[in-house]
PAZABA-536194 format. One record per residue (C-alpha): x, y, z; residue in one letter. Coordinates in pm, 1 decimal, decimal comma. Example, Ala and Ser with C-alpha at 12.3 -4.5 7.8 and 13.67 -1.06 7.14 Angstrom:
<recs>
+----------+----------+----------+----+
!        x !        y !        z ! aa !
+----------+----------+----------+----+
!   1230,0 !   -450,0 !    780,0 !  A !
!   1367,0 !   -106,0 !    714,0 !  S !
+----------+----------+----------+----+
</recs>
This chain:
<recs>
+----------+----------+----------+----+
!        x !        y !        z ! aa !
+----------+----------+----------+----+
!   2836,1 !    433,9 !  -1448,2 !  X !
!   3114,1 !    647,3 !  -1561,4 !  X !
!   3135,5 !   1026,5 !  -1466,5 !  X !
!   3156,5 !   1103,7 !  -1889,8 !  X !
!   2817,3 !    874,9 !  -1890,7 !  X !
!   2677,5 !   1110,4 !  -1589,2 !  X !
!   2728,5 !   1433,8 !  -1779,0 !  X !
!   2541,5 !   1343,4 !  -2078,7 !  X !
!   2256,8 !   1333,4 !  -1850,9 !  X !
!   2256,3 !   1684,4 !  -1961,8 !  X !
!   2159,5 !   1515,8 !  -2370,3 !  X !
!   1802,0 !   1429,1 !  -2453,0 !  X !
!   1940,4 !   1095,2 !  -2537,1 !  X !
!   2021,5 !    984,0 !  -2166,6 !  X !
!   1772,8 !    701,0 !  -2224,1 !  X !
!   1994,1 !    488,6 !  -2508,7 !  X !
!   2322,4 !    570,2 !  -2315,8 !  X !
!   2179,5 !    356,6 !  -1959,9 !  X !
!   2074,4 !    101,2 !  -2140,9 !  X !
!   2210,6 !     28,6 !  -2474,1 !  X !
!   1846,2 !     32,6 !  -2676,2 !  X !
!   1586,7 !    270,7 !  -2768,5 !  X !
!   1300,1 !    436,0 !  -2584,0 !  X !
!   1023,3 !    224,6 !  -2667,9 !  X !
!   1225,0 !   -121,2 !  -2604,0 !  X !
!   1300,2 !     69,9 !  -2255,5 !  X !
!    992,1 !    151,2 !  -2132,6 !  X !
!    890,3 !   -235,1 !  -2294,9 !  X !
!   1159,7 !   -396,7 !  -2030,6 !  X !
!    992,6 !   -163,1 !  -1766,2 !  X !
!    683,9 !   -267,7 !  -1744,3 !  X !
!    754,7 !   -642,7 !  -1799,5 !  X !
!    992,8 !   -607,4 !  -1504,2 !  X !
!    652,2 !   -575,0 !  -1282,6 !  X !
!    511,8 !   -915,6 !  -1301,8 !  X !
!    583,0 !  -1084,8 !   -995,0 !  X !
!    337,0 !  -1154,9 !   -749,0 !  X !
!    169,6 !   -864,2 !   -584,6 !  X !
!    306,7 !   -763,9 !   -238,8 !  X !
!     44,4 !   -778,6 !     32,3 !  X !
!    -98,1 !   -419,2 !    140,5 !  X !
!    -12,2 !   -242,6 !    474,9 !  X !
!    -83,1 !    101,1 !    602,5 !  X !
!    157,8 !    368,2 !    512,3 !  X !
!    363,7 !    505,7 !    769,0 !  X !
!    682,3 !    597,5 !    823,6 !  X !
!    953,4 !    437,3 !   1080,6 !  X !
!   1335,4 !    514,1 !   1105,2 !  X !
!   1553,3 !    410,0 !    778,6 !  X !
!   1714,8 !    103,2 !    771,5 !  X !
!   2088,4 !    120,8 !    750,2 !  X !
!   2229,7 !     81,8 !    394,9 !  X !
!   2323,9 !    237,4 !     89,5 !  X !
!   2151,0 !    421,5 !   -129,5 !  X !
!   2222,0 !    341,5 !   -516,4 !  X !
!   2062,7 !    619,2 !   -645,5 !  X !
!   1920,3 !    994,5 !   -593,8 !  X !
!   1674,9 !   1139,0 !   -829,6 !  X !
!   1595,2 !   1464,4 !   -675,1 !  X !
!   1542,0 !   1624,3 !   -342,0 !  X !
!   1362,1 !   1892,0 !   -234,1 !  X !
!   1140,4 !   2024,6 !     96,4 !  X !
!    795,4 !   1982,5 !     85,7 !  X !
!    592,7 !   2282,3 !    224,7 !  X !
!    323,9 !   2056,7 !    389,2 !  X !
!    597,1 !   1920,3 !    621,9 !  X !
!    941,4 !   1917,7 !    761,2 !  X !
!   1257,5 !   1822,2 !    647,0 !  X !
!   1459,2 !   1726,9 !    353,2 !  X !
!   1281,9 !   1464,1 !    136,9 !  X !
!   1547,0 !   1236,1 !   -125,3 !  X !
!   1404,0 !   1066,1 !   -384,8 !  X !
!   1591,6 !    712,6 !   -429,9 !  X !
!   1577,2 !    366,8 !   -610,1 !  X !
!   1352,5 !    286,4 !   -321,3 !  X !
!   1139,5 !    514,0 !   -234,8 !  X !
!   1153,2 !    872,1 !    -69,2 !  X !
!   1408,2 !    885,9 !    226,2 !  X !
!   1356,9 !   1179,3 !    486,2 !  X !
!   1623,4 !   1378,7 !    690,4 !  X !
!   1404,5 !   1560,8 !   1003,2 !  X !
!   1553,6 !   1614,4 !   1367,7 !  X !
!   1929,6 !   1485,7 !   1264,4 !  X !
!   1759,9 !   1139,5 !   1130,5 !  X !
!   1685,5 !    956,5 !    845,0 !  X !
!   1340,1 !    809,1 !    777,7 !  X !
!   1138,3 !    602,6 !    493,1 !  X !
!    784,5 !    484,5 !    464,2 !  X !
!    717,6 !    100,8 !    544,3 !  X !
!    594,7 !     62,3 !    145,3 !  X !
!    509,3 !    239,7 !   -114,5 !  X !
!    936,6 !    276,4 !   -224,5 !  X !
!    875,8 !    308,0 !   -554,6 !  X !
!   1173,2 !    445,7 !   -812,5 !  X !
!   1073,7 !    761,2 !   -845,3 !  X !
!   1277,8 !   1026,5 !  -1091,8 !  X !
!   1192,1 !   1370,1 !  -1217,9 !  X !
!   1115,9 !   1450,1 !   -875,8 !  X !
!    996,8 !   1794,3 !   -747,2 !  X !
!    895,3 !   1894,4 !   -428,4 !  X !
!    584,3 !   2116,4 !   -395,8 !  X !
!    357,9 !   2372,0 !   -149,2 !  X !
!    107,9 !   2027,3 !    -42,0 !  X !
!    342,0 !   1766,0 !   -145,1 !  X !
!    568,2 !   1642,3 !   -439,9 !  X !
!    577,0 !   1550,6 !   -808,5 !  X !
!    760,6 !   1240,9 !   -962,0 !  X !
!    772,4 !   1038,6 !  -1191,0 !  X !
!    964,7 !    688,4 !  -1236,6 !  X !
!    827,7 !    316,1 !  -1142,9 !  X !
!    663,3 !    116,8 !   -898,3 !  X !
!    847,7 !   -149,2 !   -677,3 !  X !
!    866,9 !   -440,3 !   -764,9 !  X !
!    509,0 !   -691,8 !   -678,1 !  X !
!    311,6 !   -306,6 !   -737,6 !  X !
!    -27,3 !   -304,0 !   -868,4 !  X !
!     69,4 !      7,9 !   -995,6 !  X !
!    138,9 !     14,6 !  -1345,1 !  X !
!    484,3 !     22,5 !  -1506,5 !  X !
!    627,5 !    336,8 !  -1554,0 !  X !
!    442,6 !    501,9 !  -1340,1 !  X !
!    397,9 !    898,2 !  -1574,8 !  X !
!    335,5 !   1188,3 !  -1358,7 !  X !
!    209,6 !   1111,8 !  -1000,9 !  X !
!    184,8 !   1358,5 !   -708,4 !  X !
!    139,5 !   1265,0 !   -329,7 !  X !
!     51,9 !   1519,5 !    -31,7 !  X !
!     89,4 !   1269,8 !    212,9 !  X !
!    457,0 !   1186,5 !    227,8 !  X !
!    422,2 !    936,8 !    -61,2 !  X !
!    148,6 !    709,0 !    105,8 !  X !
!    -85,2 !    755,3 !   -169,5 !  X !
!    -23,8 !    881,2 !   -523,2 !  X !
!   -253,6 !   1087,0 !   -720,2 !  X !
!   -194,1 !    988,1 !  -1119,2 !  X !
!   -195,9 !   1284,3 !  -1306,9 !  X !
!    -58,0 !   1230,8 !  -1639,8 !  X !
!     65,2 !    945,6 !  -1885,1 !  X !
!     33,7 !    707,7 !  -1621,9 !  X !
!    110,4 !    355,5 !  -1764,8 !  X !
!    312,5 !    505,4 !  -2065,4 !  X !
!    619,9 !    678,7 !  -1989,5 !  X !
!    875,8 !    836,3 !  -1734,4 !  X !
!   1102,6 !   1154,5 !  -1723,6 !  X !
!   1402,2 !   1201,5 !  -1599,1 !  X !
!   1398,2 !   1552,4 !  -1679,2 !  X !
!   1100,4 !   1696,9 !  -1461,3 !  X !
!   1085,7 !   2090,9 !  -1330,0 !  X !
!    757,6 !   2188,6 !  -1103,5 !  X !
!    669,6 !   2523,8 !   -973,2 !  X !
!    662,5 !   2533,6 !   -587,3 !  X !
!    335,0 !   2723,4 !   -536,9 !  X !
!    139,5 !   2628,3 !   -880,9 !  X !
!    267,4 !   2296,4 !   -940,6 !  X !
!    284,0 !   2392,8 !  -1350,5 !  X !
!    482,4 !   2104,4 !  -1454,9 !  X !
!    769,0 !   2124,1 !  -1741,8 !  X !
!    907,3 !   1815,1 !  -1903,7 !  X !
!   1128,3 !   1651,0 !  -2171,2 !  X !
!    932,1 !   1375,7 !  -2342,2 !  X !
!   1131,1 !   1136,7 !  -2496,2 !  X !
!    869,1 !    934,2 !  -2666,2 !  X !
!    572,9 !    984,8 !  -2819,9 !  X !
!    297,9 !    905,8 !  -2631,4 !  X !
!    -61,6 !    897,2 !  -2703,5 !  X !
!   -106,0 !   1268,4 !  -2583,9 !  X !
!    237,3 !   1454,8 !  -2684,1 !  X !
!    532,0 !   1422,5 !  -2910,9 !  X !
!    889,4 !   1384,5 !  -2852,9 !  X !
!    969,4 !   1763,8 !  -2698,4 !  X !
!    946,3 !   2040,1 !  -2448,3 !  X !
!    616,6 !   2053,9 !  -2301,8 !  X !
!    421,2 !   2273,2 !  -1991,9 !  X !
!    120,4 !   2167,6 !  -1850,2 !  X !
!    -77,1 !   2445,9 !  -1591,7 !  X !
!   -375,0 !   2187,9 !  -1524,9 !  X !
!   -197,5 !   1907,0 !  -1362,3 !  X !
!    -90,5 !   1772,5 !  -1649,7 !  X !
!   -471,1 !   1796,4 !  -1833,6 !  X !
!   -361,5 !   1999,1 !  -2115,5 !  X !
!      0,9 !   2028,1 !  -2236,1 !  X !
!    187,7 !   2291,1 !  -2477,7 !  X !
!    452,6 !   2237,8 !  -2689,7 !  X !
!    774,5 !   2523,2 !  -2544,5 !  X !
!    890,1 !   2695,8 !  -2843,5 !  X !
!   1295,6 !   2745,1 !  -2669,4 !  X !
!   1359,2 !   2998,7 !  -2938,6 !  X !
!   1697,5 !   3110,4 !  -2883,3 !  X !
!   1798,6 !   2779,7 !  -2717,8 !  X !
!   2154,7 !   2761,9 !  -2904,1 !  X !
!   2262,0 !   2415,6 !  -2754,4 !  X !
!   2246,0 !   2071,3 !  -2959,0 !  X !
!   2137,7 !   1897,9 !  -2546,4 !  X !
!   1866,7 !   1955,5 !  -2348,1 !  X !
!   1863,0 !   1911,1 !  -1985,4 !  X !
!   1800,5 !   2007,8 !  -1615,9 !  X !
!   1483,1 !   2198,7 !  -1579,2 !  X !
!   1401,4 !   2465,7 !  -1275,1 !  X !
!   1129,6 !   2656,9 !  -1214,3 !  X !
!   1033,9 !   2982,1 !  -1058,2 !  X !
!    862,4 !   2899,7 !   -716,1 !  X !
!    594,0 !   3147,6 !   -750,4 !  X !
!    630,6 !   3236,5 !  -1111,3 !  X !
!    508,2 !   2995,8 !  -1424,6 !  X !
!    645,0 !   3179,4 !  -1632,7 !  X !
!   1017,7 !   3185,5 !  -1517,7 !  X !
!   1219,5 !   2881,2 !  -1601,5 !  X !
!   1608,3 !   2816,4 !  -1656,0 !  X !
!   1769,3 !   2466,4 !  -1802,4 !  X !
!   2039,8 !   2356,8 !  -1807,5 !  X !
!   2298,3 !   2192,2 !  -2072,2 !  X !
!   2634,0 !   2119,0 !  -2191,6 !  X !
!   2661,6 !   2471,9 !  -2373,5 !  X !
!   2536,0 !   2662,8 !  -2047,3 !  X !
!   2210,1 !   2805,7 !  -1855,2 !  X !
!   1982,5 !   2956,1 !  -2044,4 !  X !
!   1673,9 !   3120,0 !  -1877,9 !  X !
!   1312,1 !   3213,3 !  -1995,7 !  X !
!   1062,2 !   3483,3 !  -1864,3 !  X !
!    795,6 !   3403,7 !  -2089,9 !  X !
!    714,6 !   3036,4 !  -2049,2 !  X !
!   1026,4 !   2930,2 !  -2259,6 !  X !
!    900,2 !   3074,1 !  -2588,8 !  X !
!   1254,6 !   3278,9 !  -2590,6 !  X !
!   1537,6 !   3185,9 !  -2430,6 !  X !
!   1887,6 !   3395,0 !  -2338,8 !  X !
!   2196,6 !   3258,4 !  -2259,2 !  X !
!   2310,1 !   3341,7 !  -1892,4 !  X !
!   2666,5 !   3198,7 !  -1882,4 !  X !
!   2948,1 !   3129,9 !  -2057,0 !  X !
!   2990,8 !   2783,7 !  -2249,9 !  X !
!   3026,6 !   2618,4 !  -1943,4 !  X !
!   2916,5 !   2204,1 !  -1806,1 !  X !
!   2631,7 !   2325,5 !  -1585,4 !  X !
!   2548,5 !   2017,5 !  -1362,8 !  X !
!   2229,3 !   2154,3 !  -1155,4 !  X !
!   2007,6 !   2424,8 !  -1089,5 !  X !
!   1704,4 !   2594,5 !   -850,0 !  X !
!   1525,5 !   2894,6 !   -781,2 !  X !
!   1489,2 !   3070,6 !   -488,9 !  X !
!   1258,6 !   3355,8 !   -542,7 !  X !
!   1520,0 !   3604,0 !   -614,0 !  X !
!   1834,1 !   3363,5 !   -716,0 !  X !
!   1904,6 !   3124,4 !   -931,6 !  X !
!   2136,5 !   2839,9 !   -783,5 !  X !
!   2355,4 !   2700,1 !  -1024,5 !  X !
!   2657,6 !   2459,9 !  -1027,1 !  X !
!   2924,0 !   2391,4 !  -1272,2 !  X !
!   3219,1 !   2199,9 !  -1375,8 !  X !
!   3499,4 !   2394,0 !  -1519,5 !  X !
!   3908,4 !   2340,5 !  -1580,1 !  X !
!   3840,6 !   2043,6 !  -1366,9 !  X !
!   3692,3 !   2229,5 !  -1089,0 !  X !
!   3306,7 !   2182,4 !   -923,3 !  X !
!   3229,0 !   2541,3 !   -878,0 !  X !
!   2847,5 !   2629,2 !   -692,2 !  X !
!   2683,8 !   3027,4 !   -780,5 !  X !
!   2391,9 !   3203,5 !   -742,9 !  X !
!   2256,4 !   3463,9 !   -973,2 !  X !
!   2026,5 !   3763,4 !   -934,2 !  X !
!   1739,2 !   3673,9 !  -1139,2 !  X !
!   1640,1 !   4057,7 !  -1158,2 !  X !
!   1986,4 !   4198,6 !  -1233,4 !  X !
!   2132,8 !   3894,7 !  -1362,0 !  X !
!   2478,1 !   3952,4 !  -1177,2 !  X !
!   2659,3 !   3661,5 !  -1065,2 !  X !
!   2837,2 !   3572,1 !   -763,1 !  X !
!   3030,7 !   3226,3 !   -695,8 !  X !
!   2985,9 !   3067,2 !   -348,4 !  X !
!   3194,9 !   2874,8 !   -147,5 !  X !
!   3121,8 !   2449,1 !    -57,6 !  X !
!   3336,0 !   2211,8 !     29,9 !  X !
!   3600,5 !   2062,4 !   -161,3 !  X !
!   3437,0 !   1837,7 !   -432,1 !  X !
!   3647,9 !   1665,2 !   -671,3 !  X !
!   3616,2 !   1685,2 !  -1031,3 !  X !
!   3465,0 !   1317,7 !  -1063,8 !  X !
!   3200,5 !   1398,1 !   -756,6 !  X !
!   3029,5 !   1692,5 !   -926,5 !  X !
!   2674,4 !   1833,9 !   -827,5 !  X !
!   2354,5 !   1677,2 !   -968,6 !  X !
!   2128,2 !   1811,0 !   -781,9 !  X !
!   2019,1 !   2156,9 !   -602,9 !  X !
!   1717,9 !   2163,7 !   -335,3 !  X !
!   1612,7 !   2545,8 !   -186,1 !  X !
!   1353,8 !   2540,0 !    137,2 !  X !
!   1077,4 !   2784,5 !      4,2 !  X !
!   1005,7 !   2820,9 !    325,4 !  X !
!   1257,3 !   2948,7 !    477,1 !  X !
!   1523,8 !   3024,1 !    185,1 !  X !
!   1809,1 !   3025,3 !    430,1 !  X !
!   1791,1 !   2667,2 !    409,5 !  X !
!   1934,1 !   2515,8 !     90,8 !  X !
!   2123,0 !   2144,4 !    -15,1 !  X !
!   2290,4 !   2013,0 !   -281,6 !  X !
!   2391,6 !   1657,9 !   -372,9 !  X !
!   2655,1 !   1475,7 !   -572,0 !  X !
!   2721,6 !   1218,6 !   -823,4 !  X !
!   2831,0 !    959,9 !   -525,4 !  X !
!   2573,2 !   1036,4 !   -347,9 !  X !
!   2689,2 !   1282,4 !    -87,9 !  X !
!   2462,2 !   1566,2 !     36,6 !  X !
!   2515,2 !   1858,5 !    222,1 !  X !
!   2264,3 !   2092,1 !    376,7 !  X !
!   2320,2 !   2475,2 !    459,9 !  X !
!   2128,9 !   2664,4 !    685,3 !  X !
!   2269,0 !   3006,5 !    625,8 !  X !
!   2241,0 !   3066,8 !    254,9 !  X !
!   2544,6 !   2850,5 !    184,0 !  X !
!   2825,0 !   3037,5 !    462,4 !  X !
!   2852,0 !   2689,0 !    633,5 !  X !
!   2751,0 !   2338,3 !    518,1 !  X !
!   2662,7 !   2014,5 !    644,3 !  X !
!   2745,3 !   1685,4 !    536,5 !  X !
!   2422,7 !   1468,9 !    606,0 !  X !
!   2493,7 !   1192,2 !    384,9 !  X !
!   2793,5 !   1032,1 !    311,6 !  X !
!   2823,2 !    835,3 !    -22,7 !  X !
!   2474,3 !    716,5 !      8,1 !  X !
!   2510,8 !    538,5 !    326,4 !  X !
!   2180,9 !    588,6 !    579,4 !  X !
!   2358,0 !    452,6 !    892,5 !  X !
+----------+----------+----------+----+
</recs>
């Protein structure tokens, strides 16, 4: 996939640009892509990642019920703890949209192939590394790339694409995990895309997305929106509890920031040399300990500070878990 096709991630529309048809006729190949014989069922547990490459990442984030930095791939969550690289023995399911949370993470996606899981797989959340996955919304119906989940409360954001037999096409917060869901007015939103969604660890309420026209950023649940930047490619974002992480692409130049959320003032930060066709895609903060913060990139590199971002480590190098 081209870098031009990677940016319009940022567009509602990513959906038509992967595959060349609509929605619906999407999520129709999806589930008729999970008929092959069921795999037989062994107890989840993790062991040390085979080597290989990964073809895609869909999120990463650190789970506050354990340690290290979870990726969520094409086949299943991959873990970096202790200078190594592990992955459960099943259960590698595509999972996109991902969050991590206080007891766990948030996806959504679809099951491996020979899953009795249904095809896509909605909302799920597992506490337990990904052996086990709690369904907790649309399961069955529909997946979303563009997923943001509050660290403490697990309120869950999303861009629905399709109509479903809850929700229309839209902008939609659920505080019940994913019970009830309602629709986010984004007045002020002045961008024709839609994108990236973060969310305040501790705070509902507090929410930024990104887009193709800038950040804009919400205090109220995203019933008003103001634009924080200039008309600039923003790529990624994530909270801390006082700063919003951002990264951009501008006059051919990946450029990495974080903002004051409570003054608003901006300061850029120095990374390592990225060029303009590797930029960031996505941005992980440890909530708990915010020193601790990674970022990866469109070809699949990822880098982990442990000092706010004054030194970086490369931990991955173009996807490949050796």
């Amino acid at each position: 996939m081209k870098l031009k096709k990677y940016l319009t991630l940022l567009a509602l529309a990513f959906a038509l640009i992967v595959s060349g048809c609509s929605p619906q006729e999407q999520n129709e190949k999806m589930k008729q892509a999970n008929k092959e014989e069921p795999v037989k069922t062994v107890n989840f547990e993790l062991k040390k990642a085979e080597p290989g490459r990964l073809e895609q990442i869909y999120g990463l984030g650190y789970p506050g019920n354990d340690k290290g930095l979870y990726i969520a791939s094409q086949e299943g969550i991959k873990i970096f703890s202790n200078g190594e690289w592990l992955e459960g023995n099943s259960q590698k399911h595509e999972y996109m949209g991902f969050q991590a949370t206080h007891d766990g993470f948030i996806a959504s996606g679809h099951p491996e192939k020979g899953s009795k899981l249904e095809n896509p797989l909605g909302i799920v959340k597992s506490v337990d590394r990904g052996g086990t996955l709690e369904k907790l919304a649309f399961y069955g119906e529909g997946r979303f790339f563009f997923l943001g989940a509050s660290f403490q409360s697990g309120a869950i954001y999303i861009i629905n694409e399709v109509e479903n037999s809850k929700i229309k096409p839209g902008v939609f917060l659920s505080e019940d995990k994913g019970e009830n869901w309602e629709q986010v007015q984004l007045n002020g939103l002045d961008s024709d895309t839609l994108g990236m969604i973060a969310v305040h660890p501790k705070d509902n309420g507090i929410m930024a997305m990104s887009t193709k026209s800038g950040i804009f950023f919400s205090n109220d649940k995203g019933k008003n929106m103001n634009k924080l930047t200039d008309s600039i490619m923003s790529t990624a974002l994530a909270f801390s509890e006082d700063y919003l992480y951002y990264s951009s692409v501008e006059n051919n130049k990946v450029l990495f920031y974080k903002m004051d959320i409570h003054t608003l003032g901006s300061e850029q930060m120095n990374i390592p040399f990225l060029s303009y066709d590797n930029p960031i895609t996505f941005i992980a903060v440890n909530h708990k300990d915010e020193n601790t913060i990674s970022f990866d990139t469109y070809l699949f590199d990822v880098y982990e500070s442990a000092d706010r971002g004054q030194n970086w480590k490369l931990v991955l190098k173009n996807g490949r878990i050796e």
